[in-house]
C-alpha positions, 0 to 999 in steps of 0.5 A, spaced: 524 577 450 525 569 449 520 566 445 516 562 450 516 567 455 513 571 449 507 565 448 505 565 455 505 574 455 500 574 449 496 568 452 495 572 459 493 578 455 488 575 451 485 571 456 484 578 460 490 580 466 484 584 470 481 578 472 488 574 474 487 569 478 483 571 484 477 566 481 481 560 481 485 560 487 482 554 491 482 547 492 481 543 486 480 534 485 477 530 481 480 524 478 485 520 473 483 515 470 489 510 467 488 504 463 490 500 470 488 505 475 483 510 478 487 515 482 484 521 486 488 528 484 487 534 489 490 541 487 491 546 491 492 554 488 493 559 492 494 567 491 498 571 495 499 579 491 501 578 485 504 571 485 500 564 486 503 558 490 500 551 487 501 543 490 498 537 488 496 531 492 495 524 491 492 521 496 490 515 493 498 514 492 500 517 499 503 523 496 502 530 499 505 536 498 508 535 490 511 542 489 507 545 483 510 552 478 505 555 475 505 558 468 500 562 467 493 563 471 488 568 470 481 567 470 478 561 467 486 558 464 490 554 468 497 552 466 502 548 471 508 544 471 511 539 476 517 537 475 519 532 480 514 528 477 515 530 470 508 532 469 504 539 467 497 539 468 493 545 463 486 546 464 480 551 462 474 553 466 466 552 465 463 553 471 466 550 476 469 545 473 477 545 470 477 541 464 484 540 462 489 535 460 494 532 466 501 530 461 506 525 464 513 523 460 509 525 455 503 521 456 496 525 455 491 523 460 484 528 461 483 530 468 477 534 470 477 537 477 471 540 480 472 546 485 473 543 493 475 537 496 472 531 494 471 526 500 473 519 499 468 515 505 472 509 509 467 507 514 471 502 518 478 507 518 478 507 527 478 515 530 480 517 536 480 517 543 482 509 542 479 504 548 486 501 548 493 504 549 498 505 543 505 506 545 510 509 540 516 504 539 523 504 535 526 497 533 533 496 531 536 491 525 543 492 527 546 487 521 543 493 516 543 499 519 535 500 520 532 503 525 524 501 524 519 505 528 512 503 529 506 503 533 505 497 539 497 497 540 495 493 547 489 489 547 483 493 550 482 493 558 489 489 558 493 490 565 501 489 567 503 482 568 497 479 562 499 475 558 496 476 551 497 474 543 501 479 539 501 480 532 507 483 528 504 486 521 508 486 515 506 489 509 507 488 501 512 491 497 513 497 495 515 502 501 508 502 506 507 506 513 505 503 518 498 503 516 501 500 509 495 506 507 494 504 499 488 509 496 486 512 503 485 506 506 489 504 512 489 496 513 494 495 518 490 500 522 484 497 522 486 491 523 491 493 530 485 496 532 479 490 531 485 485 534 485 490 540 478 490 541 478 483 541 485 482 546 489 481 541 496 486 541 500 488 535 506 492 532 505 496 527 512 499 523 514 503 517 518 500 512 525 503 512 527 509 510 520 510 510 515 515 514 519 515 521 523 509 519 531 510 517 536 507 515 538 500 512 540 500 504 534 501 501 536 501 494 539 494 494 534 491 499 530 485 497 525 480 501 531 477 505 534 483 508 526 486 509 525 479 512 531 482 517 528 488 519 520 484 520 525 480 525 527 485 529 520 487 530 518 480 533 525 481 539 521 487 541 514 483 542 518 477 545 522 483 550 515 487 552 514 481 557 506 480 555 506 476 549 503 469 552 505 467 543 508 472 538 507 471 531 507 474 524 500 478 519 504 478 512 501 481 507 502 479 499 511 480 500 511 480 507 507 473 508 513 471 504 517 474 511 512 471 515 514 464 512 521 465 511 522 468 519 517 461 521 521 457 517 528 460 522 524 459 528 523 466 530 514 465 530 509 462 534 504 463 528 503 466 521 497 468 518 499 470 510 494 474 506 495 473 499 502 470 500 505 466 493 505 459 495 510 458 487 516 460 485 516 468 484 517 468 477 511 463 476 506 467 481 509 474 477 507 472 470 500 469 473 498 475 475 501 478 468 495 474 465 490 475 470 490 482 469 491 481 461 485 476 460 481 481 465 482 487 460 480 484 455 487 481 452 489 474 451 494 472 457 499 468 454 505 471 456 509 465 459 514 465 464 520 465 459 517 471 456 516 475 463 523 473 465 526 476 459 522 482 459 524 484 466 531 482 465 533 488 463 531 492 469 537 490 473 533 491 480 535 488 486 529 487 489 526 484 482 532 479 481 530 475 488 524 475 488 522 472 481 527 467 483 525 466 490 521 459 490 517 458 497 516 451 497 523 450 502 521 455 507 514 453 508 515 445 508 520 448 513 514 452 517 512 448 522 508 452 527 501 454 526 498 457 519 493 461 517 493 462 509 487 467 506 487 469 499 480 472 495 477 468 489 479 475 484 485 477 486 489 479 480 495 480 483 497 473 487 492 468 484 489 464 489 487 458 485 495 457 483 498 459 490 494 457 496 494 450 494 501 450 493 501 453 500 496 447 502 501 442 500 507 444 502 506 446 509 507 440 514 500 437 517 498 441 523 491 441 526 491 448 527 492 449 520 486 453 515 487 454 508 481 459 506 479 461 499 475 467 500 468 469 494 469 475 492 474 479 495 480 482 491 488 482 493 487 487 499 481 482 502 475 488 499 469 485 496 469 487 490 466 485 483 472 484 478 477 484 483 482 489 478 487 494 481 482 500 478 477 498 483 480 499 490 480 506 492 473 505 488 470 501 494 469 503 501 470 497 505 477 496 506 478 489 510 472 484 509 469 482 516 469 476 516 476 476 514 477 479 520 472 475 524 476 469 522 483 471 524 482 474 531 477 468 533 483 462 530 489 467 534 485 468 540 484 459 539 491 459 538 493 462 545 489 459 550 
């Protein structure tokens, strides 16, 4: 018998074979907690004869269903790898509590998880039935392949043959679903909804290759070629006959898609929420600051510094974006914008980049250029406005925020 097989027979035994099992098959959740974030963990363990299935979610990621080996089990041990994640989790029980250490890349954290489910509050996360109608929709960026598929939201009470403002929303970086859900919050939902409570219509859509989006080159993709994808999202706004003005809601990244499809002539209107209005290497290395200074370190990283320490990673995405400079497409944005950003944004500083922003677009009357006081990156009121806090709060867009732009659009169209 190999060595390691011996080690988890005689751990069985000493911790009693009669009870394998039974006592420990359930849902178990609770919560890691790293050095930049809190992420909510669910297990869930189930027994069927002598063999027991197990798999973990992380809804704060968006990530169900990861597969789940389980080593041993038996009444108050637990032992489980995951390899595709390339973590284990082990965990003895007291009580109802799995106290246990959660390892991943070789990196040990402490993980407790209690017996059950925890629920997570999102009060303003719209239910069905809906006042309104939602049309499934598919879009199609043809010079890179990707099919897009989404969700167009018509405005409450709207009838053929209105003319109304429709919005199409852009998420930030990183591979978002439509409703760019980030620790069970789901913004852009919320956001189609209030704009259709307040006769606003909008288009919602998953990233390539994401959720029931497909194809496009995702590995070499950068801000321009998602820019395309966004593009192909307003043809089909302009196509449906009932936008009266179309523009663009981007978010962190996609306010730069949101500048850069004004800046060609494709929008009516932009509202950026927490877009860089500086180079991206610049931006970058101010948030690296930020977030060193908030947690207690000195912040002097220089833009040399973090062009150096990421030169290595040879990622394409990276590469456009720390050398991407703003400045031309929004001098060049020469439509309607409204640019928000939150005074603890640790992400995208706004004391650096909406003045920016300010200063390069093209006088318009239209425009606003609002700091908002205590809200974070993702437009939540907050206290210190760290990554660590989001899926703490339960608020996930500020009401005023929202209040704002719905009344500026709805101007705007008549």
């Amino acid at each position: 018998m190999p060595m390691k097989h011996f080690l988890l027979l005689c751990c069985a035994i000493l911790c009693g074979c009669s009870c394998i099992a039974q006592s420990l098959a359930d849902t178990w959740s609770g919560t890691l907690r790293t050095s930049s974030v809190n992420l909510a963990i669910v297990l869930h363990l189930q027994e069927s004869g002598n063999a027991y299935t197990c798999t973990l979610d992380s809804p704060d990621q968006n990530a169900y269903g990861i597969a789940a080996e389980v080593l041993l089990c038996t009444a108050d041990s637990l032992s489980v790898r995951l390899p595709s994640i390339g973590a284990t989790y082990c965990g003895h029980r007291e009580g109802d509590t799995l106290k246990g250490r959660f390892t991943q890349m070789g990196f040990p954290l402490p993980l407790d998880l209690q017996r059950g489910e925890q629920q997570t509050k999102r009060p303003q996360t719209p239910q069905p039935p809906y006042p309104y109608v939602c049309q499934e929709e598919t879009f199609r960026n043809t010079a890179d392949g990707a099919t897009l598929a989404g969700t167009l939201t018509f405005p409450q009470d709207y009838r053929s043959g209105d003319s109304v403002p429709f919005v199409l929303l852009v998420s930030g970086s990183g591979q978002q679903d439509r409703d760019e859900t980030l620790f069970q919050h789901k913004p852009f939902l919320v956001l189609a909804d209030y704009f259709a409570r307040h006769g606003i219509g909008s288009l919602r859509y998953d990233d390539r290759a994401t959720g029931a989006s497909v194809g496009g080159d995702l590995q070499h993709a950068t801000t321009a070629d998602f820019a395309r994808d966004a593009a192909a999202g307003l043809d089909l706004l302009r196509r449906t006959g009932a936008a009266s003005v179309v523009g663009v809601l981007g978010h962190s990244e996609g306010a730069s898609i949101a500048f850069m499809l004004a800046a060609a002539g494709k929008a009516d209107f932009v509202v950026s929420m927490a877009g860089i209005g500086v180079k991206g290497d610049t931006a970058l290395t101010a948030q690296v600051n930020h977030l060193s200074a908030l947690r207690g370190g000195n912040g002097s990283t220089t833009v040399g510094d973090y062009r150096r320490s990421v030169a290595a990673l040879h990622q394409p995405w990276l590469d456009f974006f720390i050398d991407y400079d703003p400045t031309a497409d929004l001098r060049a944005t020469h439509c309607p914008v409204f640019a928000a950003n939150g005074d603890k944004d640790c992400q995208v500083i706004a004391s650096l980049n909406l003045p920016a922003i300010e200063r390069a677009l093209p006088k318009n009357a239209a425009n606003i250029c609002r700091t908002y006081t205590g809200l974070n990156h993702l437009f939540q009121p907050c206290t210190t406005g760290d990554v660590s806090e989001y899926g703490a709060i339960e608020t996930t867009l500020s009401v005023d925020f929202l209040d704002d732009v719905a009344d500026w659009i709805l101007r705007l169209a008549h």
